[in-house]
KELUM-398995 format. One line per field, with one value per residue (C-alpha): residue number from 1; residue in one letter; x negated, y negated, z. Coordinates in nm, 3 decimals. Example, Ala and Ser with C-alpha at 12.3 -4.5 7.8 and 13.67 -1.06 7.14 Angstrom:
2
n	c(1 2)
res	c(A S)
X	c(-1.230 -1.367)
Y	c(0.450 0.106)
Z	c(0.780 0.714)
This chain:
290
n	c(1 2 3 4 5 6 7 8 9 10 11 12 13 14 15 16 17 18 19 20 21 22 23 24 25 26 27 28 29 30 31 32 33 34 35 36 37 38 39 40 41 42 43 44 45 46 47 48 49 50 51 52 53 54 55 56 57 58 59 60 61 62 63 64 65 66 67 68 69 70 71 72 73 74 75 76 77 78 79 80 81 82 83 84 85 86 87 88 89 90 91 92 93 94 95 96 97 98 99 100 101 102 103 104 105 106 107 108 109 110 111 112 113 114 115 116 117 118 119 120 121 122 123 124 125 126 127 128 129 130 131 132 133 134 135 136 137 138 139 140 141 142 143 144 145 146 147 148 149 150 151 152 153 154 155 156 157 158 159 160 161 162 163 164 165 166 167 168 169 170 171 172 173 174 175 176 177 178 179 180 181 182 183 184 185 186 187 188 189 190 191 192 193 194 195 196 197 198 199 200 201 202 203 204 205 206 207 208 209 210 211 212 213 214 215 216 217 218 219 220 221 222 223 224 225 226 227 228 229 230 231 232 233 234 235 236 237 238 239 240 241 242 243 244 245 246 247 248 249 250 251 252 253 254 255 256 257 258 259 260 261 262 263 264 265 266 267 268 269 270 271 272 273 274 275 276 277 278 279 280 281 282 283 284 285 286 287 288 289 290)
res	c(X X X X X X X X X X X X X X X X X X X X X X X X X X X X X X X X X X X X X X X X X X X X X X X X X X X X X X X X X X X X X X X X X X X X X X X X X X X X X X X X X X X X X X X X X X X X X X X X X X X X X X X X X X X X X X X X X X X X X X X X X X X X X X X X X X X X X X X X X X X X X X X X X X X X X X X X X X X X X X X X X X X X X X X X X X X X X X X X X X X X X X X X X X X X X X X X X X X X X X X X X X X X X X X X X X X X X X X X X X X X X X X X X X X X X X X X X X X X X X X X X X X X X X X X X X X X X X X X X X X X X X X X X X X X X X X X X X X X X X X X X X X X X X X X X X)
X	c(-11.408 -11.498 -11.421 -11.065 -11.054 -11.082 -10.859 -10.632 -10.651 -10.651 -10.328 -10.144 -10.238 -10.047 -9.739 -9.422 -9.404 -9.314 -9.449 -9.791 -9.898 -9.932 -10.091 -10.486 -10.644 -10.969 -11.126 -11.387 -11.577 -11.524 -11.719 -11.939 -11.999 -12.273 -12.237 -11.886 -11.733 -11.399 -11.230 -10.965 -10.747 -10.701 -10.387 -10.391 -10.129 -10.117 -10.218 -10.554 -10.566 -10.894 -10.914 -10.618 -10.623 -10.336 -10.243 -10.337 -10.183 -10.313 -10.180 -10.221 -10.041 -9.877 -9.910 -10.058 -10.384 -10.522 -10.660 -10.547 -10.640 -10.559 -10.345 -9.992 -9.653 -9.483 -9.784 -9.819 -9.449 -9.449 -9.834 -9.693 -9.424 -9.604 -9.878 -9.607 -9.493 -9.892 -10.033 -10.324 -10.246 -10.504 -10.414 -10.743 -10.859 -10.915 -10.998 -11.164 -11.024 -10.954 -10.929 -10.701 -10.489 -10.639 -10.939 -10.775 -11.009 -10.770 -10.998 -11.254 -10.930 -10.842 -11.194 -11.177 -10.826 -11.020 -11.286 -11.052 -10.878 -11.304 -11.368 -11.149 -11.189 -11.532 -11.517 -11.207 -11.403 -11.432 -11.064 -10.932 -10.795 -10.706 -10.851 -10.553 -10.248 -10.408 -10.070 -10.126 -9.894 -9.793 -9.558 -9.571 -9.910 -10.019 -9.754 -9.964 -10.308 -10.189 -10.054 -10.377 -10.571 -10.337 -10.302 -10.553 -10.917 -11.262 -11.229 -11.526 -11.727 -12.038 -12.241 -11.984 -12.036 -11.892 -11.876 -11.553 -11.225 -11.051 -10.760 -10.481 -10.222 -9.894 -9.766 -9.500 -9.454 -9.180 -9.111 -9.435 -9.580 -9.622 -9.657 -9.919 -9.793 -9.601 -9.274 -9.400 -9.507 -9.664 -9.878 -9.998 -10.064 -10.353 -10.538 -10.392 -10.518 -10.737 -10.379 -10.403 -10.724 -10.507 -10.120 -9.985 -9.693 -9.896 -10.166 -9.896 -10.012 -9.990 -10.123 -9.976 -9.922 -9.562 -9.421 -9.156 -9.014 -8.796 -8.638 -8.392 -8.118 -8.175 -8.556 -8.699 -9.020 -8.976 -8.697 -8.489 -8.475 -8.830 -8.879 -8.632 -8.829 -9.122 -8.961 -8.868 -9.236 -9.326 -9.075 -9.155 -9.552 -9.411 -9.467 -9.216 -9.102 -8.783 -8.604 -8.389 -8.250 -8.081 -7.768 -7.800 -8.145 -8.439 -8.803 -8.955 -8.594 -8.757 -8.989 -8.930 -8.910 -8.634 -8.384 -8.464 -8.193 -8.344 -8.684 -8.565 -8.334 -8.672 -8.852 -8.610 -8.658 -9.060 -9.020 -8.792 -9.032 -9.343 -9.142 -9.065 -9.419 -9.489 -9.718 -9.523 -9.209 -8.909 -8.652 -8.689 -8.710 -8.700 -8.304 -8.357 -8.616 -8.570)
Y	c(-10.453 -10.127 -9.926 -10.110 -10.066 -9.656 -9.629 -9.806 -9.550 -9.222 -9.378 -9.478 -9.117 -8.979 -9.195 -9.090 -9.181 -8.876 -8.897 -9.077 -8.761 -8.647 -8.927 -8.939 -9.237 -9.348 -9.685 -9.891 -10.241 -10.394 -10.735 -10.839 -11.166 -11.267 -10.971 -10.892 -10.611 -10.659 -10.335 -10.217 -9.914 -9.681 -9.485 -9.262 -9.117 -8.762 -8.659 -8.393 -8.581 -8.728 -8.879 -9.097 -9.441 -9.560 -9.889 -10.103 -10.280 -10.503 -10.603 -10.909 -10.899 -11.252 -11.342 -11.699 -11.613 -11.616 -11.272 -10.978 -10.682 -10.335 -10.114 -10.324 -10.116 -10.305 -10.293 -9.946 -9.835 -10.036 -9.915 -9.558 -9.541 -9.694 -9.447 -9.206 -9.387 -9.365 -9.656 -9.670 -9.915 -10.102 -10.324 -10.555 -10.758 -11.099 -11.370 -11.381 -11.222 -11.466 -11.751 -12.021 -12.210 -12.555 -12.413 -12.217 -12.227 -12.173 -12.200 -11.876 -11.657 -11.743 -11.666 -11.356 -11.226 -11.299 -11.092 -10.809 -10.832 -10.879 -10.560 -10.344 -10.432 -10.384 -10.056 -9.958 -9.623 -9.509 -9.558 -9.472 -9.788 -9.953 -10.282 -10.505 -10.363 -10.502 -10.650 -10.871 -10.835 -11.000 -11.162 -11.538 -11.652 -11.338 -11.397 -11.754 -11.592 -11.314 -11.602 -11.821 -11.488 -11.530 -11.960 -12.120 -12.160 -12.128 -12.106 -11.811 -11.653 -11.765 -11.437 -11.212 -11.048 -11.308 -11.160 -10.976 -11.135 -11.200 -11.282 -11.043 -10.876 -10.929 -11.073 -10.969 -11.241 -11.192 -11.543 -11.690 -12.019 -12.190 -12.579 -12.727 -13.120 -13.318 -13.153 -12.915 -13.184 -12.875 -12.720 -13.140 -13.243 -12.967 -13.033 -13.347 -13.481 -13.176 -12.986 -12.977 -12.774 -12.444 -12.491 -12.286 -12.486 -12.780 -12.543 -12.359 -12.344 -12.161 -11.833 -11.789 -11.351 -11.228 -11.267 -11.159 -11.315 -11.203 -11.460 -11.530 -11.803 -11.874 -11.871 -12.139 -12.164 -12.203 -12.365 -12.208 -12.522 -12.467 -12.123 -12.221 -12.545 -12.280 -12.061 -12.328 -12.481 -12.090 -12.083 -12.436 -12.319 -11.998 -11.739 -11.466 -11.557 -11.275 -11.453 -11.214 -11.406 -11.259 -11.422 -11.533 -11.416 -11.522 -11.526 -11.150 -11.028 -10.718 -10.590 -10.251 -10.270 -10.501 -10.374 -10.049 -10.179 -10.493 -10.298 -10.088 -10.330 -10.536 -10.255 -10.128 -10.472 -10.421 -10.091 -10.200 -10.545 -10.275 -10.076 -10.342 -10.449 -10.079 -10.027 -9.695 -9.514 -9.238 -9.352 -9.546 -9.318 -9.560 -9.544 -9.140 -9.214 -9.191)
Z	c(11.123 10.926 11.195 11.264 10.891 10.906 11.226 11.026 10.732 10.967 11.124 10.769 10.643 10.951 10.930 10.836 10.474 10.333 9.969 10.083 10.164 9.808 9.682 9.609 9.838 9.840 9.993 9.878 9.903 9.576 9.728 9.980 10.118 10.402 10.675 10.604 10.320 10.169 10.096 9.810 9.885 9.594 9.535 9.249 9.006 9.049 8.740 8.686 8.299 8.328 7.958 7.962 8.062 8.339 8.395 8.705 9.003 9.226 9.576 9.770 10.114 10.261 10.604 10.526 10.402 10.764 10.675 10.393 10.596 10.532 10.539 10.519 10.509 10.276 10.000 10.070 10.012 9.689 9.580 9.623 9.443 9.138 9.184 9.102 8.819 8.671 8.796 8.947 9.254 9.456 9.764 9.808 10.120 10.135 10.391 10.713 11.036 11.303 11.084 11.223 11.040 11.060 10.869 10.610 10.272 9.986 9.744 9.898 9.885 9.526 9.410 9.651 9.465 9.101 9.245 9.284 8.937 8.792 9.032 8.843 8.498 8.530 8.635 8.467 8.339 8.713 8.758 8.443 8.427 8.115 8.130 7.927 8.117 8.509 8.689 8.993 9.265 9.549 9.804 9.967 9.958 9.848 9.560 9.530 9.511 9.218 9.028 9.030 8.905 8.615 8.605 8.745 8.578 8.703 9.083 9.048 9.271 9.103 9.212 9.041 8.723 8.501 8.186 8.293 8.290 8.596 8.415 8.515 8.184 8.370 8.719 8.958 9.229 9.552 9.683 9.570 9.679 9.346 9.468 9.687 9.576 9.728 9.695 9.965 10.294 10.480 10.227 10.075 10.381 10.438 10.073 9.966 9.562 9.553 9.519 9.150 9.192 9.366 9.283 8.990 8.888 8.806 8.591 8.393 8.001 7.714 7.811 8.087 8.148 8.138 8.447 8.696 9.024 9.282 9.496 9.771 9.733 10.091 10.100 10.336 10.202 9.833 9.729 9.465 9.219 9.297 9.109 8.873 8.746 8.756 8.503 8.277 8.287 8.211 7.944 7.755 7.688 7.567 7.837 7.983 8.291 8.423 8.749 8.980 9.253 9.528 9.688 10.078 10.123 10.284 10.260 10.268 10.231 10.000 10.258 10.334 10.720 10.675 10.421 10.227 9.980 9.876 9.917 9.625 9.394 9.384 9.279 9.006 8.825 8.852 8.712 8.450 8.362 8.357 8.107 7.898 7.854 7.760 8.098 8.236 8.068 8.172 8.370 8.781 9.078 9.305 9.413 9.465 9.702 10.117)
C-alpha cells in the first residue's frame, strides 16, 4: 500500500494541473491501525507567514466507502484551489483496500473520518491551523462521513487522544448520504435498527455546525425532498443549513472530470459560505481559473 501510495503522489505531482505545482504538499499518517497506516495529504497556502493561524479543510472522497485512498482528482482540484484561498487543505484516507461491499463497516470509517478531524486539531500548532475554523468536506458517502464528524456522537476510536474534539466548525456536503432508515431500501437493508447509530438526519440537534449542500434535482441517490427535509430538520434546532440545487443534474454532477462548470459554480458557493463564516476573505478566483 505505501508504495502504491507514493507512486500515486510522484504521478499527481507530474500531472497536468497547472497551479498544483505551486502548492506546498506534504504526506503523512495521521493513524494507524493493526499493520496498516492511513495517510492525510497536506496542501499548503502559499504563504512564508509562519505566525498566523489558517483555517482548515478536510476531504473525504466517495466511492462507497469500499476504500478512501489517495490521491483523488476531484479532492485535489477542490483542495488546491482552497489552499490558494489560505486554507490549509487535507484529503485523509479511510477504509480498507479490497473491501467488498457485503462487509462494509460503517461504523470503522466514521470513527476513522473523526480521527482525521481529532488528528488535526491536535496538532493544529504544526499546521498552523486554527483549531475552531476545521470544515469537513466531502461528496456521497464521503459527504455522509464529514457530516457524522459534525452530527453524530461518540462513534470514537477509543485509542485516540480523546481529549481533542473531533467535532468539525463548519460542513460542506456535495450530494451527501444523510439517511440510512427506511426511506433508503438499499442502505436499511445492510444495517437495519442499528441505522439510528450512523445516519445524520435522524441525529440532527441543536449544535449542529453551519452547513452547506450542493445538490442535483436529478440525483438518484438522494432524493431532493430528501435534502430538503434535511435542511428544515437543520433549520428547526437552529443551525445554518445553505441549499444550492442544481436543475437536471445528477449525482457527482460537480466533479471536475465531468463538467468544469458545475466543478466551479459549486465551488463559488463554498467560497462564498467560507466567507460568510469569516474563514477566508477577498473576492473568488475560482471562475478565472483553467
Amino acid at each position: 500500500m505505501k508504495n502504491t501510495f507514493l507512486i500515486s503522489i510522484i504521478l499527481f505531482l507530474m500531472g497536468s494541473f497547472a497551479y498544483s505545482q505551486e502548492a506546498k504538499i506534504d504526506t503523512i499518517i495521521y493513524k494507524k491501525k493493526d499493520t496498516t497506516s492511513l495517510n492525510m495529504l497536506v496542501i499548503y497556502p502559499d504563504s512564508s507567514d509562519d505566525t498566523k493561524k489558517f483555517p482548515a479543510m478536510v476531504f473525504f472522497r466517495g466511492g462507497g466507502w469500499e476504500y478512501g485512498s489517495l490521491p483523488q482528482s476531484l479532492e485535489h482540484h477542490q483542495a488546491t484551489y482552497f489552499a490558494k484561498r489560505g486554507v490549509v487543505c487535507f484529503i485523509a484516507e479511510y477504509g480498507v483496500k479490497g473491501r467488498q461491499e457485503s462487509s462494509l463497516n460503517f461504523w470503522e470509517c466514521i470513527a476513522e473520518a473523526k480521527s482525521a478531524v481529532r488528528y488535526i486539531r491536535e496538532n493544529s500548532t504544526q499546521f498552523n491551523v486554527d483549531e475552531e475554523k476545521i470544515v469537513a468536506v466531502g461528496g456521497s458517502s464521503g459527504g455522509h462521513l464529514a457530516a457524522t464528524t459534525g452530527i453524530i456522537n461518540g462513534l470514537d476510536d477509543p485509542n485516540d487522544n480523546l481529549f481533542f474534539n473531533s467535532k468539525p466548525n463548519a460542513l460542506v456536503l456535495f450530494n451527501p448520504v444523510i439517511d440510512f432508515g427506511p426511506a433508503d431500501s438499499i442502505l436499511f437493508k445492510m444495517v437495519g435498527e442499528k441505522y439510528l447509530e450512523i445516519s445524520p438526519l435522524q441525529n440532527i440537534r441543536r449544535g449542529v455546525p453551519p452547513t452547506i449542500i450542493l445538490q442535483g434535482t436529478e440525483d438518484q441517490w438522494t432524493p431532493v425532498s430528501m435534502i430538503k427535509y434535511y435542511k428544515h430538520v437543520m433549520e428547526s434546532v437552529g443551525s445554518r443549513c445553505d441549499l444550492f440545487l442544481y436543475e437536471g443534474q445528477k449525482h457527482g454532477f460537480f466533479n471536475y472530470r465531468r463538467s468544469k462548470k458545475y466543478f466551479k459554480e459549486t465551488v463559488l458557493e463554498v467560497d462564498k459560505f467560507l466567507i460568510s463564516l469569516g474563514y477566508i476573505n477577498g473576492e473568488p478566483t475560482i471562475m478565472n481559473e483553467d
